[in-house]
N, C-alpha and C positions, 0 to 999 in steps of 0.2 A: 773697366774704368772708361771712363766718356774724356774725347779729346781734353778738354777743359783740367778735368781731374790732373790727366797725365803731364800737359802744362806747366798745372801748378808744381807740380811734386819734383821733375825737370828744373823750375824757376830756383825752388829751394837751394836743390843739389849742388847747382851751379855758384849761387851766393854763396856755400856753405863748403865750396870744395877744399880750402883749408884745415878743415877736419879728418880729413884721410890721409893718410899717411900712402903715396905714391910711391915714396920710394925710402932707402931705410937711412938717411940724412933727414927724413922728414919727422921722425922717432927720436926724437930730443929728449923726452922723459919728463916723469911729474918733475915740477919744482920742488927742492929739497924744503921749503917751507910749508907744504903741503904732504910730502910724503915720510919725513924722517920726528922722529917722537924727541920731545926735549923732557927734561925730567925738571921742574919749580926747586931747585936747589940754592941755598944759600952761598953766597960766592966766597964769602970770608971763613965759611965753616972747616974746621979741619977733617981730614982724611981721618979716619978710625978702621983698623984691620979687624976685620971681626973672626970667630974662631972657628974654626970647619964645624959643619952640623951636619950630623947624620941622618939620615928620614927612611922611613921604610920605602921597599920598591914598589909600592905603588904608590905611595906620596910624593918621590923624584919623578915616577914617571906624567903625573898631575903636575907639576909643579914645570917640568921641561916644558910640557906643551904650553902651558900658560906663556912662557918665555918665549914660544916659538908666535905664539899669535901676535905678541905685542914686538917682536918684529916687523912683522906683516904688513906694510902698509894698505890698507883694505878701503879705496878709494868710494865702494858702493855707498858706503854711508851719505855722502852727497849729494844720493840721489833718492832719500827717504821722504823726500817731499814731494817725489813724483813716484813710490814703489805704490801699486795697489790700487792706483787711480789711473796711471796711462803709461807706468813703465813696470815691466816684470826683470828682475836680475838673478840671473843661475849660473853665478861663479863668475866666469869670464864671455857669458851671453849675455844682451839686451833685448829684450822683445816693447816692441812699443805700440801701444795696443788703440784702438779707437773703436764707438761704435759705428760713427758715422766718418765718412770721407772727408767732412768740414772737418770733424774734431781732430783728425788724422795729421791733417795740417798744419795746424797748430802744438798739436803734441811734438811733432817731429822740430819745428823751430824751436820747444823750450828744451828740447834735450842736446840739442849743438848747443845750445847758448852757455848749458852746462857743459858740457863736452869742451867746449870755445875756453870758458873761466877758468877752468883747472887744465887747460893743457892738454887732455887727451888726446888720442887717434884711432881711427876706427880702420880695420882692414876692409879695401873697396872689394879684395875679392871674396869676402864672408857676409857683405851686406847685398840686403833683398832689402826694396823699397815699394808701398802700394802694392802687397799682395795681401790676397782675401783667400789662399792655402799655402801651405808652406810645410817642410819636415822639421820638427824643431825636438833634441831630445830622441830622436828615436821614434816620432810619431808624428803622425801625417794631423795639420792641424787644420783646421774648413770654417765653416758655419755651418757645418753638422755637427759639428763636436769633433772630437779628438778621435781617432781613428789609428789602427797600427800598422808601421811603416810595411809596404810589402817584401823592401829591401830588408828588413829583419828577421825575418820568418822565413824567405825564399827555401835557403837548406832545409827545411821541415819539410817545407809543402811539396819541397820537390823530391822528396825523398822515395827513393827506388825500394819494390817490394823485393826482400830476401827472393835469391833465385835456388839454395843450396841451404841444409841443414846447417853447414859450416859458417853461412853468413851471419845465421841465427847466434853464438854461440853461447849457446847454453847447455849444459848438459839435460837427456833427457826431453828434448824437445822433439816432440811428434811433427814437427811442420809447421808452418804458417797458417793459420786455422781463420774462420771468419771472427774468431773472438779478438784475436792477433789485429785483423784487419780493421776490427770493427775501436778497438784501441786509440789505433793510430788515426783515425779520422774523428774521434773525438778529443782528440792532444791537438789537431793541425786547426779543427773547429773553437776550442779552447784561446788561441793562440792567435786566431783571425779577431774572435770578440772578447776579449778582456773585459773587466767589469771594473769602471772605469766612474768614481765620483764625480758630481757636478757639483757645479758653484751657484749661491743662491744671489738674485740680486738683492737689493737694498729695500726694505722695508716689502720684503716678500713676503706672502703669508705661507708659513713652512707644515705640511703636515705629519705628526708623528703615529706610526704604527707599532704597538704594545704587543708583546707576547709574554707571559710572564707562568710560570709552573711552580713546583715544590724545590726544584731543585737548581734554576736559572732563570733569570728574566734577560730579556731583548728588547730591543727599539732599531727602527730603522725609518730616517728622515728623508721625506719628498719633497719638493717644491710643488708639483702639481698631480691633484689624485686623478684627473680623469686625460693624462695624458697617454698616449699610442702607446709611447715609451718614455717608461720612469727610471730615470736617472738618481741614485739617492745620493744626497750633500752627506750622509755621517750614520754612521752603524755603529754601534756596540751590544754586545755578549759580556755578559760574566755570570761567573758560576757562583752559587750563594754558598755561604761558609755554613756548617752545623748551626752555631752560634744566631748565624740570621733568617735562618728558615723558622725559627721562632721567637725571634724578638717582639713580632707583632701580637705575640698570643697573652703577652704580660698588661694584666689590667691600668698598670702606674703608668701609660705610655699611653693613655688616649688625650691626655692633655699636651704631650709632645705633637702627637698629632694632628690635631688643632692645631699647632705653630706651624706644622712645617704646610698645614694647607693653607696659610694664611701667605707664608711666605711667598709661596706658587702661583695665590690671585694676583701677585703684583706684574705677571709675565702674561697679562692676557689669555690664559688658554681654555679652550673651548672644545668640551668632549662633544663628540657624535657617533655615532652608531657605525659600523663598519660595514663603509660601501664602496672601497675598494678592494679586487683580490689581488691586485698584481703585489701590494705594497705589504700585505697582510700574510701570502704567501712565504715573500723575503725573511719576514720578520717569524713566522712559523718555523721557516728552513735553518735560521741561525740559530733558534732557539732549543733546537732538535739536537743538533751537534754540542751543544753546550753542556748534554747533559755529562754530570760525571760517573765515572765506572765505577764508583762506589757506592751506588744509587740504583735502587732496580724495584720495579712495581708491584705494589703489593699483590698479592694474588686475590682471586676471586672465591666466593665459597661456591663457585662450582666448576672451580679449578682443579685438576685431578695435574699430577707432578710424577714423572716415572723416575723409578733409583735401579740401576743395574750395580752391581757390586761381584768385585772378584775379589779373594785372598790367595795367598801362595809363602808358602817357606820352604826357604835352602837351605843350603850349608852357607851358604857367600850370607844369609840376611832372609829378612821377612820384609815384604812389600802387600800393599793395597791398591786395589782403583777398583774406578766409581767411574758413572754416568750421571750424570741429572738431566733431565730432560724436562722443558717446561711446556703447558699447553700450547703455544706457538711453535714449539720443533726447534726451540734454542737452544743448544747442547753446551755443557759445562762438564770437560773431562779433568778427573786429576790423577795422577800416581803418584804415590807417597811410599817413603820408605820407612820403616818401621825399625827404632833406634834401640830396640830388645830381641831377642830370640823369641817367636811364636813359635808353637806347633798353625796346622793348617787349617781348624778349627778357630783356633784365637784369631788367624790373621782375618778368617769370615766375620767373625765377631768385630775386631777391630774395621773392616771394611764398612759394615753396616752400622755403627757409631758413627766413622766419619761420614758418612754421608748423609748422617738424620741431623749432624749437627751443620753443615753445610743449608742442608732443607731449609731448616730452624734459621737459619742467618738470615733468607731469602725469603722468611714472613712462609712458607710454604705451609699451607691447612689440610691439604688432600695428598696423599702419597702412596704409588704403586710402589714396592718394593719386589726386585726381582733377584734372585739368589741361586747359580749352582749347586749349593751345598745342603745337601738333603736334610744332614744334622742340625744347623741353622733353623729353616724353614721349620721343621716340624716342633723344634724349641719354642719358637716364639708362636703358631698358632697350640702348643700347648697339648701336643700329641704326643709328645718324648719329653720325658724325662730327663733332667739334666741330673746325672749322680754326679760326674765330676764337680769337688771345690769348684773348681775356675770357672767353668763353665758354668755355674749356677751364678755364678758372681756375673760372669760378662751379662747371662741371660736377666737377671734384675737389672742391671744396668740399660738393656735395651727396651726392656720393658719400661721401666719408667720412662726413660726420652721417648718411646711413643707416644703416652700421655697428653704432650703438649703438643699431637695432631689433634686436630677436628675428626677426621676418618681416614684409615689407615689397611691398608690388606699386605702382604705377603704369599709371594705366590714363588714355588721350583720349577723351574725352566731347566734344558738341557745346556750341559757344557758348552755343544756346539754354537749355540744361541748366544752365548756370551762371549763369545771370542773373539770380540770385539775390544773388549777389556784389557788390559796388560796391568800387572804390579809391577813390572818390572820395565821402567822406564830406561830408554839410552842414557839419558843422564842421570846423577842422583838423587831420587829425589829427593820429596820435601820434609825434613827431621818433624815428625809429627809429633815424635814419642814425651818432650816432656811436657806441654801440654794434656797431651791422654794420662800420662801419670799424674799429674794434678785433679785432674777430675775423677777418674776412678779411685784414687785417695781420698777424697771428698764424700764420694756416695758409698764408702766401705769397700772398694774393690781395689786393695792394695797387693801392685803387680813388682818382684822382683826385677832387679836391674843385673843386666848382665856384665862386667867387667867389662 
């Protein structure tokens, strides 16, 4: 600030010392005409007791708070004719904002003047006057933008590397490793650059970047596409519902469509081709994360899909698991427990079901099948004989749901190969059984229920 400046702001102070509360005789309080609520009551009206009413607990507890506000006398309102234009208010802060040093001056004489008319007081030792940074909130505020305090973050940054297994405590922990280290310098990195909205000014031209898929669309708003660093004013993500992933596919909705483009010319906007990446990037990365886990890519017809599969039965129960492994090396394990008595034949059977029907969920066209169980394998490419009932039943049964691959092999691998596998999860698993009884009742393969 140039002598002049300092002066001025000096000149104010001094006019204006009234304002501050020096000492705590100088804390008079609002006027009760100003701070206290009267209720438009008829004077002549009589008193009527009315009858206790009961409300549920969460309509008392609605109903307290409302009561507790309109206690409150909440002085801010006063100053709604200055919030957004040159005064900011956060609870029991004031920030008073300018963009030039003239307008500064001014700003600051209409908020005593308010301050002045309703009595207030300001504490002299929480006021800062003509600064151009300041910590306000937790954050270092500039003409660079908004910045994080160092004083908030210090314990992070200064935080000491584990010198002892014991510091670490976790069970199982090998040490302090470079993954450990490399952790902690992306939290303390994190922490330093927060991602942190801007404000657009007035009659700015805002530009919006689209991402939109099968299963989520995006948008993420810039003020400026070819700036160093883009700050965005507003993001949204959401995940589209079953329902809206095809609403657009219904022919009786092209004349809605027409309306709502009609709607849309009234806001000026104007497509162009995408020639920013930094904003486009943003708007790809939200859109990534958006998607839902109930949602997964159809496969390729020259996608090939692996199925490893174990059975096993005990005395305690019969269990299954499975692998699925997809052409990118994405691995989907499950073990299931099986809510009837198998022998260990049926539980292979049963293992290679759940798994073709998993396949099947996952659009899956191409499928390795791999199987300890010699019996199995030689069943379905049709080398052995199934004399057992049961087994002739599961084997149609598996036969058919091959059907609805495109191309399909089976192949016997050793035991040890699959030992990877468990039916027999720590916890219990997942009751598959009356499901699988509904379907093999369906295609004639009606299985006893054990007590």
């Amino acid at each position: 600030m140039t002598q002049e400046e300092t002066q001025s702001i000096q000149d104010i102070l001094r006019s204006n010392h009234d304002i501050f509360a020096w000492t705590h005789s100088d804390m008079k309080g609002i006027h009760p005409s100003i701070a206290s609520h009267k209720l438009n009551v008829f004077p002549a009206a009589r008193p009527i007791r009315q009858k206790i009413r009961r409300f549920h607990p969460d309509r008392q507890r609605v109903i307290q708070m409302k009561l507790t506000n309109c206690w409150k006398p909440d002085s801010s309102e006063r100053y709604l004719i200055r919030i957004g234009r040159s005064v900011e208010v956060y609870i029991d802060d004031i920030v008073v904002k300018s963009k030039t040093r003239e307008q500064h001056i001014l700003h600051l004489q209409e908020v005593f003047y308010l301050l002045r008319k309703y009595d207030m007081k300001l504490n002299p030792s929480k006021c800062a006057f003509g600064v151009s940074a300041g910590k306000f909130l937790g954050f270092m505020v500039s003409q660079r933008g908004i910045e994080v305090s160092p004083d908030q973050v210090k314990a992070v940054m200064e935080t000491l590397l584990p010198g002892t297994k014991r510091t670490i405590r976790k069970a199982g922990t090998q040490g302090w490793t470079d993954n450990c280290q490399n952790a902690l310098e992306r939290i303390k990195h994190c922490l330093m650059h927060p991602p942190i909205l801007s404000s657009p000014m007035p009659k700015e031209k805002l530009y919006m970047y689209l991402a939109v898929s099968e299963w989520a669309i995006s948008a993420v708003l810039f003020p400026l596409p070819f700036a160093k660093e883009q700050k965005p004013v507003y993001y949204v993500s959401r995940a589209l519902a079953d329902v809206e992933t095809s609403i657009l596919h219904k022919p009786d909705l092209t004349g809605r469509m027409l309306q709502w483009a009609i709607e849309l010319s009234e806001f000026g906007i104007e497509f162009q081709p995408r020639l920013s990446k930094k904003g486009q990037v943003m708007a790809d990365f939200v859109l990534e994360y958006s998607r839902r886990p109930d949602q997964h890519h159809e496969s390729g017809e020259q996608e090939w899909w692996t199925l490893r599969v174990d059975g096993a039965s005990r005395s305690s129960g019969s269990g299954v698991g499975l692998l699925l492994q997809s052409p990118t090396g994405e691995h989907l394990e499950q073990a299931i427990r099986l809510g009837f008595s198998a022998s260990n034949n049926e539980a292979e059977y049963e293992a290679i079901l759940s798994g073709l029907d998993l396949a099947l969920a996952l659009s899956v066209s191409k499928l390795r099948i791999y199987s300890d169980s010699q019996l199995v394998v030689r069943h379905v490419q049709k080398e052995y004989e199934a004399k057992d009932s049961r087994m002739a039943r599961y084997l149609a049964k598996v036969r058919s749901t091959l059907q609805q691959f495109t191309e399909w092999t089976i192949e016997k691998i050793k035991r040890a190969d699959n030992g990877a596998l468990t039916p027999w999860p720590n916890i219990s698993g997942q009751e598959l059984y009356p499901k699988i009884l509904n379907e093999r009742t369906k295609s004639g393969c009606k299985l006893p229920v054990s007590p």
